[in-house]
GUGU-812886 format. One record per residue (C-alpha): z, x, y. Coordinates in Angstrom, 2 decimals. Each point is the difference from the previous one (the first is absolute). Layout:
<pts>
+---------+---------+---------+
|      up |    east |   north |
+---------+---------+---------+
|       Z |       X |       Y |
...
+---------+---------+---------+
</pts>
This chain:
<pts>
+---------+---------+---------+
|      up |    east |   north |
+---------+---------+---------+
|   49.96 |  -11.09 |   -5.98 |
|   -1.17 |    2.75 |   -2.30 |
|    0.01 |    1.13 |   -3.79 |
|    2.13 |    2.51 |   -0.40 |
|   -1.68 |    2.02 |   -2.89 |
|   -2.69 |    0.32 |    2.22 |
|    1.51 |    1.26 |    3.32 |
|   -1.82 |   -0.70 |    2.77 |
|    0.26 |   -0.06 |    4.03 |
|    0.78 |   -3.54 |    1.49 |
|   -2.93 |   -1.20 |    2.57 |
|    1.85 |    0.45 |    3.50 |
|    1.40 |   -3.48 |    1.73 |
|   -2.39 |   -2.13 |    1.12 |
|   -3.22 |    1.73 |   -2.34 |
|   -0.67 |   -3.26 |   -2.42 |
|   -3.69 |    0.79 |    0.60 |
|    0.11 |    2.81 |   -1.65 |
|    2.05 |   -1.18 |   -2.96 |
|   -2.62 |   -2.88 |   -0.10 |
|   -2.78 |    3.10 |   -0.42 |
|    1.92 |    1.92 |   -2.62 |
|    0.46 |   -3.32 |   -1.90 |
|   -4.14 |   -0.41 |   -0.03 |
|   -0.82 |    3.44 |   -0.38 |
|    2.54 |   -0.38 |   -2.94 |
|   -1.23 |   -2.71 |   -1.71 |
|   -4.41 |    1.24 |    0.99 |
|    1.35 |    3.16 |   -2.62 |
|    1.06 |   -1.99 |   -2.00 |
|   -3.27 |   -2.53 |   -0.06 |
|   -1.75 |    3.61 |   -0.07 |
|    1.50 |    1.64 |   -3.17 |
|   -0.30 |   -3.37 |   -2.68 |
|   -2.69 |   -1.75 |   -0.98 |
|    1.08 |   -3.66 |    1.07 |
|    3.36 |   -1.35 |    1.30 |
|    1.47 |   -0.11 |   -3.44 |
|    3.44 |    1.71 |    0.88 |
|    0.12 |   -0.02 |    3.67 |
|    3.04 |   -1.91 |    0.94 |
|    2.10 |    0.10 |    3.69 |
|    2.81 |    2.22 |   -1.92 |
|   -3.27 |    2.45 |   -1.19 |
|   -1.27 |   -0.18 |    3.87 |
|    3.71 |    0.53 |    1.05 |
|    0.60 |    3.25 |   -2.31 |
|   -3.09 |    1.45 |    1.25 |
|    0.35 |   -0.45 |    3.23 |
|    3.93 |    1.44 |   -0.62 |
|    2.08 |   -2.85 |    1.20 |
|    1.25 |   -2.78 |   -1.78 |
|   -1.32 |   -3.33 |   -0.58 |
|    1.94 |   -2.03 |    2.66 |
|   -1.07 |    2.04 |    2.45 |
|   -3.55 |   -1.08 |   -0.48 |
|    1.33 |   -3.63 |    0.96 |
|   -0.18 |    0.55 |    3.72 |
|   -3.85 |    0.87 |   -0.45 |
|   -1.36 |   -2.03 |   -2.44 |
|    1.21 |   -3.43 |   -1.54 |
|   -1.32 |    1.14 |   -3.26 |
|   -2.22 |    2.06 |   -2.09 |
|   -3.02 |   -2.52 |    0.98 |
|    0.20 |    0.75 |    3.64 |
|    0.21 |    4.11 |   -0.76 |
|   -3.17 |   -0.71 |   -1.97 |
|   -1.85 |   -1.66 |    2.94 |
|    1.00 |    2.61 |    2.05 |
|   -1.88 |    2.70 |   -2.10 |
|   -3.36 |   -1.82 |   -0.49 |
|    0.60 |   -0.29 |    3.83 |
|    0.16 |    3.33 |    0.25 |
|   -2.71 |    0.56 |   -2.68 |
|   -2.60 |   -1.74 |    2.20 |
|    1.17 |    2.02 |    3.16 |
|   -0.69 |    3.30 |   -1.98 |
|   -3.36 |   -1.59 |   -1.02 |
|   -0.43 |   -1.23 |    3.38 |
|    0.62 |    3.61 |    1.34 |
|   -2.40 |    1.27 |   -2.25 |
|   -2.88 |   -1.90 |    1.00 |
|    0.73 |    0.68 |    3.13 |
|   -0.04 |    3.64 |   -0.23 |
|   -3.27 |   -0.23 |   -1.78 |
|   -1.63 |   -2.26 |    2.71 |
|    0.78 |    2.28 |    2.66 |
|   -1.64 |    2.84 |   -1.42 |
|   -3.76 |   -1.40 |    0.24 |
|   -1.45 |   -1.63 |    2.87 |
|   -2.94 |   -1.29 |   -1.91 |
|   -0.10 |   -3.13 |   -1.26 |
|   -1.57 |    0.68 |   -3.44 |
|    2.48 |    3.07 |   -0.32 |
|    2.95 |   -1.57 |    0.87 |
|   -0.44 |   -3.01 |   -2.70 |
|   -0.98 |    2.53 |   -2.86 |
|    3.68 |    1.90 |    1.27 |
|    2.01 |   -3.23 |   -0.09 |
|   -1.35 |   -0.47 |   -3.37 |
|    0.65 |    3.53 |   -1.01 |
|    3.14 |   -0.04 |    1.54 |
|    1.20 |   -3.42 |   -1.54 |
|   -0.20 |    1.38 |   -3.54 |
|    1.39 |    3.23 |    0.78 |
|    3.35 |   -1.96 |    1.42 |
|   -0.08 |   -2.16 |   -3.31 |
|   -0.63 |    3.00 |   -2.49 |
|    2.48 |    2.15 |    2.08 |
|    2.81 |   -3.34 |   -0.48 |
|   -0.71 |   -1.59 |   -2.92 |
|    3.19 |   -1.94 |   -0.42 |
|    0.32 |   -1.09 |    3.74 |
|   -3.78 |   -0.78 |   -0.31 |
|    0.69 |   -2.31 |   -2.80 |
|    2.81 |   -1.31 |    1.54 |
|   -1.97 |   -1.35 |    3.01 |
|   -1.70 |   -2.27 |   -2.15 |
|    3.37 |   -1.08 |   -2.47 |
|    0.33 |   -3.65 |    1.08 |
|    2.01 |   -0.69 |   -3.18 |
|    2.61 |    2.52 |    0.83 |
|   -0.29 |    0.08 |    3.67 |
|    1.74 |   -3.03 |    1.98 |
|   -1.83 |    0.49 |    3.41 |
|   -3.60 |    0.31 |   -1.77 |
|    0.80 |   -3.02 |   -1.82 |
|    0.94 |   -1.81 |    3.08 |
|   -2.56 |    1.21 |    2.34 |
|   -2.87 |   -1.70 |    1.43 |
|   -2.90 |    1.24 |   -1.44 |
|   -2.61 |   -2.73 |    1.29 |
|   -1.15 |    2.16 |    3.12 |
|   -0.51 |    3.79 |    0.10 |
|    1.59 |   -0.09 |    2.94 |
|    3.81 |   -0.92 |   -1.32 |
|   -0.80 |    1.35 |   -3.39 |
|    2.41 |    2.57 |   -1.13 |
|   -1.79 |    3.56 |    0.90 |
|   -2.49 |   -1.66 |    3.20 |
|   -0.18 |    3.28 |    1.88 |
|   -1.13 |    1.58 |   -3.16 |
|   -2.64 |   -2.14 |   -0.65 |
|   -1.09 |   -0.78 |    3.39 |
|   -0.36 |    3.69 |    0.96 |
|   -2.47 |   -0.16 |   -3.21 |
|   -1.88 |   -3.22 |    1.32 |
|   -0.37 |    1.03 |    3.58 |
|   -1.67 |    3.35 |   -1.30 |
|   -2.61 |   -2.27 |   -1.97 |
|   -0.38 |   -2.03 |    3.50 |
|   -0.32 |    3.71 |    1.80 |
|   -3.08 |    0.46 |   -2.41 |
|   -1.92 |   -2.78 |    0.79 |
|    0.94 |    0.27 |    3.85 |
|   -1.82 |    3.50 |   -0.55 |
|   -2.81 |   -1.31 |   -1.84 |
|    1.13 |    2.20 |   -3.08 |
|    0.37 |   -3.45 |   -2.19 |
|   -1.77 |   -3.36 |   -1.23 |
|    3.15 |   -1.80 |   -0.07 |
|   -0.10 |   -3.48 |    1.10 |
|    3.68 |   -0.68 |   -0.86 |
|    1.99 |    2.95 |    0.27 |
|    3.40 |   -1.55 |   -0.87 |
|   -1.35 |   -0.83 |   -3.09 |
|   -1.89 |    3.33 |   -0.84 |
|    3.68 |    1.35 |    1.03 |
|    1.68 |   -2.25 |   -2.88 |
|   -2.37 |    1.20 |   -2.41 |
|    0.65 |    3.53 |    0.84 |
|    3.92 |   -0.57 |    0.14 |
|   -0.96 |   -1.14 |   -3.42 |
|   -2.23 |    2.85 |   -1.56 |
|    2.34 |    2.48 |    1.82 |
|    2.84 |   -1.98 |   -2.13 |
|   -1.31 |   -0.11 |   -3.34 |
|   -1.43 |    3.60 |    0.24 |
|    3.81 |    1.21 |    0.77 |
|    1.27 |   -1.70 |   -2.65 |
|   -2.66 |    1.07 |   -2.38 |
|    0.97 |    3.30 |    0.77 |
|    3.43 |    0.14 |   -1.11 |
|   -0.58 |   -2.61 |   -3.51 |
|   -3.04 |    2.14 |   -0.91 |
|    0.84 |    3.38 |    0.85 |
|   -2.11 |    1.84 |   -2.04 |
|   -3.36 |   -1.85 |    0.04 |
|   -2.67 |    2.65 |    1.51 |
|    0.63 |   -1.46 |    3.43 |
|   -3.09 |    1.19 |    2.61 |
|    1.43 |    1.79 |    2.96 |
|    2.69 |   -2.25 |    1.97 |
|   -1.84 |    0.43 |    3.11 |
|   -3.25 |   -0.65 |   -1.42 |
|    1.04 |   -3.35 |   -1.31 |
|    2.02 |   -0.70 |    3.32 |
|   -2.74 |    0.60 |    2.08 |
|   -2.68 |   -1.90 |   -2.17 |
|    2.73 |   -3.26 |    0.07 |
|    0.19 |    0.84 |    3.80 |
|   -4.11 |   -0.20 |    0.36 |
|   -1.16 |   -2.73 |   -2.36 |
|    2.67 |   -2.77 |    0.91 |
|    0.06 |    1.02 |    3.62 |
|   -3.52 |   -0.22 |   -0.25 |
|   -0.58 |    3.02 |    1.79 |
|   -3.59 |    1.08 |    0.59 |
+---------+---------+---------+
</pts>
């Protein structure tokens, strides 16, 4: 079923999928254009996606499980990202300083689905998930493509770390703070983004 103020073409028989997308592309514009979730309800996800509410039923049980399907789809744009990044340098030292780079350009570029990937109080499946390994945790290719490029460094001999899962977490972390720093103190006389990335990259990789 469809609104109809808002006319729009039924999905053919048999394309759920795609209804499924427009519901999650509906409700990542949404996530996109406020600053929090304050206001985004199914029957807000439903208008913009131009159908009505019910119809959302056969997708999603609820607004909690349209959520988890955007910061699922927040950490495979992320994912993507880094991915692009790492396959542009075959160097090890180059390819961690580009992850870096490339991390904080995803979370400048997405602010609200950035912050969203870290909303445990609004977000049932971060809430929920098991966090105790970085393995399950939610966003593990993410961080794993950032830990193996600290391992690729001292494989090379291009780093002094002697525990490169933990030199990773620390990164994860600087790279974290310094994004969110970013958008809460906008205009402090920030150094050049790459210059900071790339000195966060070298001294807690421990690159030579």
């Amino acid at each position: 079923m469809h609104t109809d103020g808002n006319q729009r073409k039924p999905n053919p028989r048999g394309a759920g999928g795609a209804l499924r997308e427009e519901i999650v592309q509906a409700a990542v514009r949404l996530v996109r254009g406020r600053d929090g979730l304050a206001g985004i309800t199914l029957r807000s996800v439903a208008r913009e996606a131009r159908i009505t509410a019910p119809s959302i039923y056969g997708h999603f049980g609820n607004l909690d499980a349209i959520l988890d399907a955007v910061v699922d789809r927040a950490f495979d744009d992320l994912t993507a990202t880094l991915e692009t990044a790492r396959a542009a340098h075959a160097a090890p030292v180059p390819r961690l300083r580009a992850l870096c780079r490339a991390y904080a350009s995803f979370a400048v570029a997405e602010p609200r689905l950035y912050a969203l990937l870290f909303d445990r109080d609004q977000v049932p499946s971060l809430r929920a998930a098991e966090s105790k390994s970085v393995d399950t945790m939610p966003g593990a290719r993410a961080f794993a493509m950032l830990r193996d490029a600290v391992r690729a460094c001292v494989a090379a001999g291009d780093s002094t770390s002697a525990d490169p899962l933990r030199d990773a977490v620390l990164l994860w972390t600087a790279l974290h703070g310094y994004v969110s720093l970013l958008r809460s103190a906008a205009d402090f006389p920030w150094p050049s983004r790459e210059d900071v990335l790339d000195q966060l990259a070298d001294r807690l990789a421990l690159v030579r």
